[in-house]
LORO-770692 format. One record per residue (C-alpha): residue in three letters; x, y, z. Coordinates in steps of 0.05 Angstrom, whole numbers, plus 5000, padded with zeros to 4 digits. Each point is the difference from the previous one (the first is absolute). Last residue first. Layout:
alaXYZ...
***
This chain:
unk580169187381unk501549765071unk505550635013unk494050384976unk495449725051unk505050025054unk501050834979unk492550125000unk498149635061unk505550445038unk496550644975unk493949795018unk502049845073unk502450655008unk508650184991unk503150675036unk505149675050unk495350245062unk493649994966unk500949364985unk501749665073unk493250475020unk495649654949unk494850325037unk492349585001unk495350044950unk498449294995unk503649555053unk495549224991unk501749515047unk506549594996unk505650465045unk494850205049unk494449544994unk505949415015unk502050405056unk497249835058unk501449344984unk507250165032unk501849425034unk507049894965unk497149284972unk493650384976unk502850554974unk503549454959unk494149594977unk497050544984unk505450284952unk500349304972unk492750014982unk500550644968unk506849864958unk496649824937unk495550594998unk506550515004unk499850585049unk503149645053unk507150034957unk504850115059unk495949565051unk500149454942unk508149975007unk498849925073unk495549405001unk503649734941unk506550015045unk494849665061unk498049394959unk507249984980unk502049885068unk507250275015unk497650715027unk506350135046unk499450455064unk506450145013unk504649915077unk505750475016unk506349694985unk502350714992unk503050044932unk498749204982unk492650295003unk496249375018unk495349554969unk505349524977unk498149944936unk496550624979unk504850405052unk505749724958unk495950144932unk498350675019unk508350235015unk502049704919unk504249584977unk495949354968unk493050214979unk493650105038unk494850184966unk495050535025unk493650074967unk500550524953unk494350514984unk498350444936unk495450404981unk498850245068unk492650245016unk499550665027unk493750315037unk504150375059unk496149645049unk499049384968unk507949924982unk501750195071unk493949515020unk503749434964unk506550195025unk497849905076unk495949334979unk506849694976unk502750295062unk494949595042unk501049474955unk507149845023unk505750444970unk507449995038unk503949494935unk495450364941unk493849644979unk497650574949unk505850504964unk496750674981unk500850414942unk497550704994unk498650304931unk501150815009unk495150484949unk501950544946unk495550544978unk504150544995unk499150815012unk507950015022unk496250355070unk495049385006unk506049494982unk504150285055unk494649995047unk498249364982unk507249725006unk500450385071unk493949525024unk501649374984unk507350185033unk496350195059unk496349354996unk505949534990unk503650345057unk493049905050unk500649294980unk507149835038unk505249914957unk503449274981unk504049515027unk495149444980unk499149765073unk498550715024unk495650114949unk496049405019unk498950215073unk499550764968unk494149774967unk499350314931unk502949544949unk504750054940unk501350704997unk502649914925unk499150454955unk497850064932unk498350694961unk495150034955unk497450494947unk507649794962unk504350365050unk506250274977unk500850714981unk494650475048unk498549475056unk508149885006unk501850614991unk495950245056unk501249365042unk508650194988unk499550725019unk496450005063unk505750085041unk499649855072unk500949314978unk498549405049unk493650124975unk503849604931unk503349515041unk493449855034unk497749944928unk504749514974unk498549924928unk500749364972unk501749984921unk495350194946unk502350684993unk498250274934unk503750414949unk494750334944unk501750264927unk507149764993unk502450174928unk505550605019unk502949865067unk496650415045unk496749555053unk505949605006unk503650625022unk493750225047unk499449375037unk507449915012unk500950715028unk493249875045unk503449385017unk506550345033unk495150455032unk496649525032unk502850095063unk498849675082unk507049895017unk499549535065unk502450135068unk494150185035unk497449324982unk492549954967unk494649695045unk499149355016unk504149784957unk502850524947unk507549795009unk498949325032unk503749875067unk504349475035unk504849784948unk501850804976unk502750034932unk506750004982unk505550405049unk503450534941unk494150044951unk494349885041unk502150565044unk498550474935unk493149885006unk494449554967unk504249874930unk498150414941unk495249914950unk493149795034unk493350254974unk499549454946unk500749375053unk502549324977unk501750414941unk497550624960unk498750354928unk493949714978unk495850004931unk505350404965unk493350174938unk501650334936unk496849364964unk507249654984unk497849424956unk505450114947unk505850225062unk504450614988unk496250285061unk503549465042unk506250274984unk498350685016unk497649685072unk505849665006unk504950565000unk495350445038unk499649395064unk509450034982unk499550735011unk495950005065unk504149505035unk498349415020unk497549875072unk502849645069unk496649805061unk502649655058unk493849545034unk502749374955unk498349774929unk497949215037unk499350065066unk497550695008unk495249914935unk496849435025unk493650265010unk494349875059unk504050295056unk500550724965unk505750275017unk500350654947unk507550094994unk499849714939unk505149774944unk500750184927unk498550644954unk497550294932unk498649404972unk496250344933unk494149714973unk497849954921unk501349214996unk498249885068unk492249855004unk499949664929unk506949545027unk495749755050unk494749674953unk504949764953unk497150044928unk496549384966unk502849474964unk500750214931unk506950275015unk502949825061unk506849644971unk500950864980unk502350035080unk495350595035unk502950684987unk503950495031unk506049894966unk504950055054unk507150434986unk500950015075unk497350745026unk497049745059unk506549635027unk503850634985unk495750515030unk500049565061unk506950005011unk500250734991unk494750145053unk504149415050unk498049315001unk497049765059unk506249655053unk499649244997unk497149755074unk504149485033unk501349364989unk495549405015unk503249355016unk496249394995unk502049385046unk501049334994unk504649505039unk495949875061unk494150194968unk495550504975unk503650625028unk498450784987unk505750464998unk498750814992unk505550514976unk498650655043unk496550574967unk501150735020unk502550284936unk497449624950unk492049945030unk497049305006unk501649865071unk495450155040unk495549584949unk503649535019unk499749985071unk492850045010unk499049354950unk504449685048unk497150195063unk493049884977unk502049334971unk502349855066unk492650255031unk497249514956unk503649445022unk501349264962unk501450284933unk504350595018unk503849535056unk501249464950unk503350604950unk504950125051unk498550725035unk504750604969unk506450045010unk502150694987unk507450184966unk503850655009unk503049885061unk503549374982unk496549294991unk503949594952unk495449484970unk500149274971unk497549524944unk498050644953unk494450264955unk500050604971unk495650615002unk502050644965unk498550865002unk506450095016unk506149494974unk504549745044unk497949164983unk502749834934unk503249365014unk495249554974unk499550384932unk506649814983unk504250654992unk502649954925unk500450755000unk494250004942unk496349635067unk502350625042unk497650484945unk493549734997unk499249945068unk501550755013unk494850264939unk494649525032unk501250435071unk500250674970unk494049934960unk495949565048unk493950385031unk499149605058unk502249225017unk504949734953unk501149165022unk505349614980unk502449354988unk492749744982unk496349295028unk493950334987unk496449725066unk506450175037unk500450824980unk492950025012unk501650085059unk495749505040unk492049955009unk495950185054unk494049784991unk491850074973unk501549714930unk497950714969unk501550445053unk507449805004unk503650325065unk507050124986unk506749735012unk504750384970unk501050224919unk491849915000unk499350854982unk506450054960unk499249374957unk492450134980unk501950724991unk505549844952unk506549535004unk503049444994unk507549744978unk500949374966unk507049764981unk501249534956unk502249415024unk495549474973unk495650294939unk493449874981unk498149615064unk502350655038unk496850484961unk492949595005unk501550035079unk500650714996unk493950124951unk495449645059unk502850315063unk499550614969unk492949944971unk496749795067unk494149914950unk501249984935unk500250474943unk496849934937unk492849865022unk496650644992unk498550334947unk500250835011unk500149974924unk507550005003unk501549775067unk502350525058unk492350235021unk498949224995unk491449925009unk495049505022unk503949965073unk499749345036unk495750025067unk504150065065unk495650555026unk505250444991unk500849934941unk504249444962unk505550014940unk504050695007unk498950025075unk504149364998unk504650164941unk501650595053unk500150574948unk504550354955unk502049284971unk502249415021unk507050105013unk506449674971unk506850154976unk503549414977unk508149984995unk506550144968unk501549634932unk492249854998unk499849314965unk495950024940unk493850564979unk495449634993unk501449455060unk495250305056unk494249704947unk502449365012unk499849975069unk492549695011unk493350245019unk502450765008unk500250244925unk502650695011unk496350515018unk505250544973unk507649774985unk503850544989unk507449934973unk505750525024unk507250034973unk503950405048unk503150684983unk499050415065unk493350324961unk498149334984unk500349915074unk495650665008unk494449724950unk498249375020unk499450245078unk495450614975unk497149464956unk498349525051unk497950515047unk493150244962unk498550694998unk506750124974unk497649784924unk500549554958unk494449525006unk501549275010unk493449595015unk502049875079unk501149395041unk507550154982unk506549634984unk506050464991unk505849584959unk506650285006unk507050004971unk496149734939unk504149554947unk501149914931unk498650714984unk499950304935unk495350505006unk494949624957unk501649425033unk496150355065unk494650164964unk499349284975unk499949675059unk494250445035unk499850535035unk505850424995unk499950665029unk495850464952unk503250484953
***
């Protein structure tokens, strides 16, 4: 049974009242890919009475008054995504298409969506607590740099007006406030729990507390926001995390606590194994399915955090460097279920997290000290300290693999591949090429000048290659035919044309074309969008070449696909700006005959590749 969506499911269990009403940007799909119903689900689990409210009506309050009066509180986020990102690209332009909407139609959610459904809570009902939460909460829950009005804005906590603020992945924290407001605890005094921001008229400053620059000095200085946004992310890890205060005025300030602790194997077992239905909401019928919930449905979460450090995600300040997986009996238990399933093909289509390679934390010291503040675990190259084994996932892989009515279990989910050559063992990439690759494996190297590399975090090239080259060995020997799909990020914080030109002569040289390229977007919390903004790394202080010109961005993006008639005049244009018009024969003259050396090395030609994006067309 579904939570309650509408007034009459919720009469139909005989409630007069919800304990809780969770307002979403989201189509409600049941199912722990998607937060609200993990968070839905584990209070009605503690026995409260919980009420969804998906895309609600958002031009007046009426709609936040289906359900009545919410005995205890709102619960709101926008969605699984930045309601931001979710409504514009990164060229500002309105997207065509909802991935969270049923028909992928866009238009239900607004922009700014928190801000938005909190104030609509608030009209509907003086008093009631509102409490907010999600990535769009957790990434703006201090000042932050806003891409998309070109500012630093406040905690969101003040623009929503809310009592509370859940940054993170919430479980324990919403599970705590709920029982404090069942307590009778007014929501104005809960201030001790982890994972929170609150709001307060005063501070005690004691050892454990940092003051971080006044929100005037963030806005007037760069290098202040640099300091603060520096000191954060320091701090985002349980054990070593200080609680952080940030003032707006004389008499206002917002109080972050720290860090929640990650939930525990068991803990997670639990939360993933919540009696969900795994479907999209039957209100959805005749209206399209729900383009996310397609990828998901037959996916396993197999994990949560990242110890990765890349500078362009926002995985450290939001799930946390300290990783933590499920157990392989409850991934079996869910797999058999979902093999009970009509539309079940045979196919686990991933079995993964942030990162699919990752199931235990970095190294033990993690575990007793936190992570380290002042180095990355795999950046620049891969700590002496850290447990490099797959075996753990190999176990996973092959339990999954054998539950009666699975025919193929892919890995859709990152692979880290300097974690992988990090591996004096083999056995993970040769199960890997021989069980779970689909003809292509993705990866991410992301660029291939080390300038730009260094910004990202990432490995240096040379890794990327010798990993290139150990997957077509290991295909060669398993006799497959199976190719690697790099992706590459264009206008990165460090990349000026020149590197923009480096990638496109790696991609020339090695005769690959990406099918896929991202210019960089810079959204609230992460390391890239400080340097985009500031153009320096808040690390070092170290000036960063920033492409802000959009002329330039499509410069770069058309470096990546110079192949392509409609990018020719660009890709002049740009060798022209970097003074290389030396090479506009070179990268747009004709090539017959020659090497595709980049294909030889992971085993695809170019008519292979035309093959597979011509059936993927058909």
């Amino acid at each position: 049974m579904f939570l309650p969506a509408t007034r009459e499911e919720m009469e139909k269990r005989g409630w007069e009242q919800a304990d809780f009403v969770i307002v979403t940007g989201d189509a409600y799909v049941d199912h722990h890919s998607f937060g609200t119903a993990i968070i839905g689900r584990l209070l009605e689990s503690r026995g409260f009475k919980v009420a969804v409210l998906p895309q609600p009506d958002y031009r007046s309050c009426e709609d936040f008054r289906r359900f009545g009066r919410p005995r205890l509180g709102f619960l709101i986020n926008s969605g699984t995504v930045d309601s931001m990102v979710n409504n514009y690209s990164v060229f500002k332009r309105r997207r065509k298409r909802d991935e969270y909407s049923p028909g992928g139609e866009t238009g239900r959610r607004p922009d700014r969506a928190v801000i938005v459904y909190s104030n609509r809570a608030r009209e509907a009902y003086r008093g009631v607590p509102v409490i907010i939460g999600g990535i769009e909460a957790s990434l703006r829950r201090l000042g932050h740099y806003d891409y998309w009005s070109d500012r630093v804005r406040r905690s969101i906590l003040l623009d929503a007006k809310a009592d509370l603020l859940i940054y993170g992945m919430g479980e324990r924290a919403v599970v705590e406030i709920a029982e404090a407001l069942e307590a009778g605890i007014d929501v104005k005094d809960i201030c001790w729990i982890r994972g929170t921001c609150y709001r307060d008229s005063k501070i005690d400053l004691d050892e454990d507390t940092v003051r971080l620059p006044d929100y005037d000095q963030i806005t007037a200085s760069k290098d202040m926001y640099c300091r603060s946004f520096a000191t954060a992310y320091k701090n985002s890890d349980p054990i070593s995390g200080k609680r952080l205060v940030e003032k707006y005025a004389d008499t206002v300030y917002v109080i972050q606590n720290p860090p929640q602790p990650p939930l525990e194997r068991e803990e997670l077992d639990d939360v993933y194994e919540l009696p969900y239905e795994n479907e999209a909401h039957p209100m959805y019928v005749g209206q399209g399915d729900i383009p996310a919930f397609r990828e998901v449905k037959f996916s396993l979460v197999s994990s949560r955090g990242c110890f990765g450090g890349c500078s362009f995600c926002a995985l450290t300040y939001h799930q946390g460097r300290q990783v933590r997986s499920r157990s392989r009996e409850s991934l079996v238990r869910e797999t058999r279920r979902l093999t009970e399933k009509k539309d079940f093909k045979g196919y686990i289509h991933d079995v993964g997290g942030p990162t699919a390679n990752f199931r235990v934390p970095a190294c033990k010291k993690q575990l007793k000290n936190g992570v380290c503040r002042n180095r990355d675990c795999l950046y620049p190259h891969p700590c002496n300290n850290m447990d490099v084994d797959h075996s753990d996932y190999i176990d996973v892989l092959r339990a999954i693999r054998s539950v009666e009515g699975v025919k193929k279990v892919f890995i859709r989910s990152g692979i880290r591949y300097d974690y992988v050559m990090a591996d004096k063992d083999d056995s993970f990439l040769r199960e890997l090429c021989q069980h779970h690759v689909s003809g292509t494996l993705k990866i991410a190297p992301e660029h291939v000048s080390d300038r730009v590399l260094r910004c990202m975090h990432k490995p240096e090239k040379k890794v990327f290659l010798q990993f290139a080259e150990k997957y077509r060995q290991i295909n060669r020997r398993l006799q497959k035919k199976q190719y690697l799909i790099p992706y590459f990020i264009s206008s990165h914080p460090g990349s000026a044309i020149e590197d923009a030109v480096e990638l496109a002569l790696f991609l020339k040289d090695y005769g690959f074309i990406p099918d896929q390229v991202q210019d960089f977007y810079p959204t609230p919390g992460t390391l890239a969008t400080c340097m985009y903004y500031t153009e320096k790394d808040p690390l070092t202080m170290k000036p960063v070449y920033v492409a802000k010109d959009l002329k330039e961005k499509k410069m770069q993006r058309a470096l990546i696909h110079y192949n392509r008639p409609e990018n020719r005049k660009t890709v002049i244009q740009a060798l022209r700006r970097a003074g290389r018009e030396d090479l506009i024969d070179v990268l747009l003259g004709e090539n017959k005959g020659k090497k595709d050396e980049f294909n030889r090395r992971t085993g695809k030609d170019n008519r292979s590749r035309k093959k597979t994006v011509s059936k993927r067309k058909r």
